[in-house]
C-alpha angles and dihedrals in degrees: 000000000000088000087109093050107037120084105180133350121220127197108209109193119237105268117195086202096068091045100061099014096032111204082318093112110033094184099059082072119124112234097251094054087051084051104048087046090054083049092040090054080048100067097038085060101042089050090048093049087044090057103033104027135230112332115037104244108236128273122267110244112260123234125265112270108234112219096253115284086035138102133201131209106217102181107195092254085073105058086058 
């Protein structure tokens, strides 16, 4: 059913460490949770290159970010 959308499953292990540290303290990982992770980067990067080709095309430029209350106009003249 998702066969045509998915491009790789990954099966990350239960890690008490996420759960009450969150990613906080990467290095209280287990091993198999640093290993699915790496698998896990893996994929992500198989399935973009896949998609986009070799190499990545760059990043669009992000928008301005406003101080909180305020808003910025950005026109389209101004991201080139």
């Amino acid at each position: 059913m998702l066969q045509d959308r998915v491009s790789a499953v990954v099966n990350v292990p239960f890690d008490s460490h996420i759960r009450t540290h969150g990613l906080a303290e990467p290095t209280r990982l287990k091993q198999r949770t640093l290993e699915a992770a790496a698998e896990l980067a893996r994929a992500v990067m198989a399935s973009l290159h896949k998609t986009w080709g070799e190499p990545l095309p760059a990043a669009p430029v992000p928008a301005p970010v406003a101080p909180s209350g305020e808003s910025i106009l950005v026109q389209q003249s101004d991201l080139t």
